[in-house]
C-alpha positions in Angstrom: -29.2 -14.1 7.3 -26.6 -14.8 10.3 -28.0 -12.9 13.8 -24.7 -11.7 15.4 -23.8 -12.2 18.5 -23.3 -8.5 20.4 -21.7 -7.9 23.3 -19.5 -4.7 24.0 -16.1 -4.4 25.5 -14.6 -1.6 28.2 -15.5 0.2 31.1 -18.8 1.8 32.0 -18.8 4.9 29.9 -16.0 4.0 27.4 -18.1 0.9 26.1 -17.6 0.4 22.4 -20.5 -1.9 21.1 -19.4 -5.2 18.9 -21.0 -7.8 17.2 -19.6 -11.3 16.0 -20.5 -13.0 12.5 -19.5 -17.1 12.8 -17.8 -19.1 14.9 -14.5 -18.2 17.1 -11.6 -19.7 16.2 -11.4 -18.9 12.1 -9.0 -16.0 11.4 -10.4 -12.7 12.3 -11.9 -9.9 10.0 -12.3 -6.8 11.5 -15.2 -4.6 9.7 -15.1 -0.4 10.1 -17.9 1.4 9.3 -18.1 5.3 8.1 -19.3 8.3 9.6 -22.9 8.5 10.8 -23.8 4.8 10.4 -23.3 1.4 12.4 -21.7 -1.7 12.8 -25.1 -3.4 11.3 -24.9 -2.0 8.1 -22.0 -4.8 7.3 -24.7 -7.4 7.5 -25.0 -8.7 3.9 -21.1 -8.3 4.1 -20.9 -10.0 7.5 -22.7 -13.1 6.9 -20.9 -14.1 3.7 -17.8 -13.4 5.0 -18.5 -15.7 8.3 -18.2 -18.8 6.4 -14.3 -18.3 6.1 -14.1 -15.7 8.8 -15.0 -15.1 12.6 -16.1 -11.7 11.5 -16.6 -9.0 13.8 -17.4 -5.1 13.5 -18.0 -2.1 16.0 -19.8 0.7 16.4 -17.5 3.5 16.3 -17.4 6.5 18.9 -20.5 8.8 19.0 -22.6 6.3 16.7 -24.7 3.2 17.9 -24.5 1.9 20.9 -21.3 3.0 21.9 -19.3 5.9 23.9 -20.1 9.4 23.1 -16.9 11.1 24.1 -16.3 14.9 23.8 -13.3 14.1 21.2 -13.6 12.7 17.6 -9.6 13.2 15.9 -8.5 10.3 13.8 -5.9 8.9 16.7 -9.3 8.4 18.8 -10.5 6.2 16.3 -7.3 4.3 15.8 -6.9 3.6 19.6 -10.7 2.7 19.7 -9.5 0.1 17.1 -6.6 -0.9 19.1 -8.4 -1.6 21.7 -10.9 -3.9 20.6 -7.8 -5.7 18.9 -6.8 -6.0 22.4 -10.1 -7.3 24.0 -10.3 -9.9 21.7 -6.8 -10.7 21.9 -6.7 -10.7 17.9 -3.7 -11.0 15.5 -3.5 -12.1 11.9 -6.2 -9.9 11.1 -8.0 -9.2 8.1 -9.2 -5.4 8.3 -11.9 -4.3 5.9 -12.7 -0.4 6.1 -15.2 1.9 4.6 -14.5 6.0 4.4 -13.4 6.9 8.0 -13.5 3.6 9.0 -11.0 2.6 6.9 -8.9 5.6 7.9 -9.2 3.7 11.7 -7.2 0.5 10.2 -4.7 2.3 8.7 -3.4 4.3 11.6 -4.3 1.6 14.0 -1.6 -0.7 11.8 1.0 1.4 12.9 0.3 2.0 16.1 0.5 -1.9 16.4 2.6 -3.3 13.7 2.4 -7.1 12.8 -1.0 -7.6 13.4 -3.0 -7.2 10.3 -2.4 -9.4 7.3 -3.8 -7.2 5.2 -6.3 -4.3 5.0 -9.1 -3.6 2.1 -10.0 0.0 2.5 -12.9 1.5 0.5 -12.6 5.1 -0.1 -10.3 6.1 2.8 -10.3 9.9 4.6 -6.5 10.8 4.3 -4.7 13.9 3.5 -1.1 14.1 2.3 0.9 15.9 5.2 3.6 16.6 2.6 1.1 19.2 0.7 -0.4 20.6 4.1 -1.7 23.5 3.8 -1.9 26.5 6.4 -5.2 28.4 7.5 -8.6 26.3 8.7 -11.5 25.3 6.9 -13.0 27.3 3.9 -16.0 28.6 3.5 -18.2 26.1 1.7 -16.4 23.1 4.0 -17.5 24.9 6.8 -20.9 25.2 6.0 -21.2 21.5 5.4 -20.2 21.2 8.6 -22.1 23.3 10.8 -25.0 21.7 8.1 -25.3 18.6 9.7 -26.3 20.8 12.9 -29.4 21.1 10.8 -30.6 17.3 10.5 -33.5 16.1 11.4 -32.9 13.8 14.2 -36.0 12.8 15.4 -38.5 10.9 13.6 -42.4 9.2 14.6 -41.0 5.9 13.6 -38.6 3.7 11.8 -41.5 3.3 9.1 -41.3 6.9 8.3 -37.1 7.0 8.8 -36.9 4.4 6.3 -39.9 5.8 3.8 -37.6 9.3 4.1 -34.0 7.9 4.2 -34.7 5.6 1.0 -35.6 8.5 -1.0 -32.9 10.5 0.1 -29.9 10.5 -2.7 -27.1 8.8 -0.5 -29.8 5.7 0.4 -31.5 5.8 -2.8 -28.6 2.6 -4.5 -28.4 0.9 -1.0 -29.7 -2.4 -0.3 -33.3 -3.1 1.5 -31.7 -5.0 4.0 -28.6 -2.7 4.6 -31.1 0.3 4.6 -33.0 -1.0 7.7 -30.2 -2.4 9.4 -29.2 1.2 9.7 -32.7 2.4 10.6 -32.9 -0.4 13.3 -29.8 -0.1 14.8 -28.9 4.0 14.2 -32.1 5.1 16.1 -32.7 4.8 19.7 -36.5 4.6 21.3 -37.8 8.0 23.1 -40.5 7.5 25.7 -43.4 9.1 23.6 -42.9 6.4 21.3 -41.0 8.4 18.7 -37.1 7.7 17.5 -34.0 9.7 17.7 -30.6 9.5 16.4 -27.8 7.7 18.0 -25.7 9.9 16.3 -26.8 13.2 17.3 -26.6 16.1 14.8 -24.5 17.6 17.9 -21.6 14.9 17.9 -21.9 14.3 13.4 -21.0 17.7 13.5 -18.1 17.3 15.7 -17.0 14.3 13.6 -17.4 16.1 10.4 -15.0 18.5 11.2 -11.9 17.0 11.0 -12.7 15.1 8.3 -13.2 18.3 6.5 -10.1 19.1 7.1 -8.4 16.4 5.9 -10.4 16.9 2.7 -8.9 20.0 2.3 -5.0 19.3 3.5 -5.9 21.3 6.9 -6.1 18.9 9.4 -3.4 19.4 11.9 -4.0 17.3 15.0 -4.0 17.5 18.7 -1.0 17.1 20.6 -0.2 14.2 19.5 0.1 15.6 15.9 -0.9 14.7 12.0 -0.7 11.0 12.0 -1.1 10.5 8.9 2.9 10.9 7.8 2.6 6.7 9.7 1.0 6.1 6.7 4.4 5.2 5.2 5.5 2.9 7.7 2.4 0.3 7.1 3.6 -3.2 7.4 0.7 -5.1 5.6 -0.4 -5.3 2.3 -3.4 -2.8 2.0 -5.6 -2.3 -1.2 -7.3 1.0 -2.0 -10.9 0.7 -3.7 -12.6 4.1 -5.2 -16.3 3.8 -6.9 -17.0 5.2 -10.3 -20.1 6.7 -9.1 -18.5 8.3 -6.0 -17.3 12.3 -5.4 -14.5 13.0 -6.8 -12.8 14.3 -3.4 -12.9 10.5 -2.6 -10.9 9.7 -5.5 -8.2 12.4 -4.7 -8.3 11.1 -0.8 -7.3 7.5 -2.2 -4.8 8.4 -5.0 -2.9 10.3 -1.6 -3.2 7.5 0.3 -1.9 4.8 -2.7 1.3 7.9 -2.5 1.4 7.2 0.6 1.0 3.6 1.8 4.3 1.3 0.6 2.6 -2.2 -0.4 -0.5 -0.8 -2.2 -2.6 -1.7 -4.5 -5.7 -0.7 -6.2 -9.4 -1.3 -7.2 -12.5 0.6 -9.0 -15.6 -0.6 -8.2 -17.5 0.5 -11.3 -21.6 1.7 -11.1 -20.9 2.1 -7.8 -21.1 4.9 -5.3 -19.4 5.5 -1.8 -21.6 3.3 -0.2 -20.2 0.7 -2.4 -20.8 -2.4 0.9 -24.1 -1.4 1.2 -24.7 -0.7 -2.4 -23.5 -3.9 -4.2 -22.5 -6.6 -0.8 -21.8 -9.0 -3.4 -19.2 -7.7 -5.1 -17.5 -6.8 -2.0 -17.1 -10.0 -0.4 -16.2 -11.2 -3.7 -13.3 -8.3 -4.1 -12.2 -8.8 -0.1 -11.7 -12.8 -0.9 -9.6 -12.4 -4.2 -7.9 -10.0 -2.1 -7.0 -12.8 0.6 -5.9 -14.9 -2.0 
């Protein structure tokens, strides 16, 4: 297994945490992770990929080691992607994104057109602005959301996180190595020798909520608007991958965005769930290279 390098880019209190798989100078793959987890839980993904690729990923705003801002819309994301593209100075890009994450590339493509080469987007968060519906949240997303007040987010160790976390349903198919890559890179050392989250149940909550209303054709922006409408003017090649085991709500988010996107194509991972990189690394490098073909 490849140790990446880490290293994090912008000002002090809008830092935004990367790490590098390979050597510079290959063509770049930029890796998105979902809500709640890290840039380390590409790592089985990563390190295959880093023999073709200088392959590099980010923890995303209010998780790991980077910012925690007071705003979490999808247009935060995408410039949070945008800038890192500009940091590194990349172009040709290869962008490979998981739930939310993947939502980040495809707005961040058209905010800068030409840049990507193509995008492989697992299970994206989109909603179709030409069904929007009026009113907020509804009752049951709304209590999902104010749910994740309720986790647990501090723990005596990573032992006991990652005895707990592996027996809970949504880490119960992931890989031992992806599991504690998560553990050991999600949590953050107290003095009293105990562990808390990096992504406090405070800021998941805040997160949660737009994505819930996305799910249910809600979402209606900031000032800036729905973005999501941009989704149309995508200049790259994207594929969009669902997993037989996953929510259906997952499956309805892609089928709008394959509506939506104009150079689409799609994927099923099958006896898979959401989790799919995490869940079966193997298959996805092998499903992001036949892409690049």
């Amino acid at each position: 297994m490849i140790n990446p390098h880490r290293f994090s880019i912008g000002r002090a209190g809008a830092e935004i945490a990367m790490l590098q798989w390979g050597e510079s100078g290959r063509p770049p793959a930029l890796l998105v992770h979902g809500t709640g987890f890290v840039a380390d839980v590409w790592s089985e993904v990563a390190c295959e990929l880093a023999s073709t690729y200088t392959v590099y990923a980010f923890d995303r705003r209010g998780h790991g080691a980077s910012h925690k801002p007071s705003t979490y819309h999808f247009l935060d994301y995408a410039d949070d992607v945008c800038r890192v593209m500009d940091a590194l100075g990349l172009r040709d890009i290869y962008g490979i994104g998981h739930s939310a994450g993947a939502t980040d590339l495809l707005l961040a493509a058209k905010l800068l057109p030409g840049l990507f080469t193509r995008l492989f987007v697992m299970e994206p968060t989109i909603m179709d602005p030409r069904a929007a519906r009026a009113g907020g949240l509804d009752d049951d997303s709304l209590s999902r959301v104010q749910g994740a007040l309720r986790r647990q987010a501090e723990f005596d160790s990573l032992d006991v996180v990652f005895e707990r976390y592996r027996a809970a349903p949504v880490f119960a198919d992931w890989t031992e190595t992806s599991l504690w890559a998560y553990v050991r890179h999600g949590f953050v050392s107290l003095e009293d020798g105990r562990v808390r989250l990096c992504c406090t149940p405070e800021t998941e909550s805040a997160m949660l909520r737009p994505i819930y209303e996305a799910m249910t054709q809600v979402y209606v922006g900031d000032a800036r608007g729905n973005p999501f409408a941009s989704l149309a003017e995508i200049d790259c090649p994207v594929r969009v991958t669902t997993a037989a085991k996953s929510w259906l709500v997952y499956k309805v988010m892609a089928a709008r965005a394959t509506s939506l996107i104009p150079h689409v194509s799609t994927m099923v991972f099958e006896g898979a769930g959401h989790c799919v990189a995490q869940e079966v690394p193997a298959r996805v490098v092998q499903a992001t290279l036949e892409f690049a073909k």
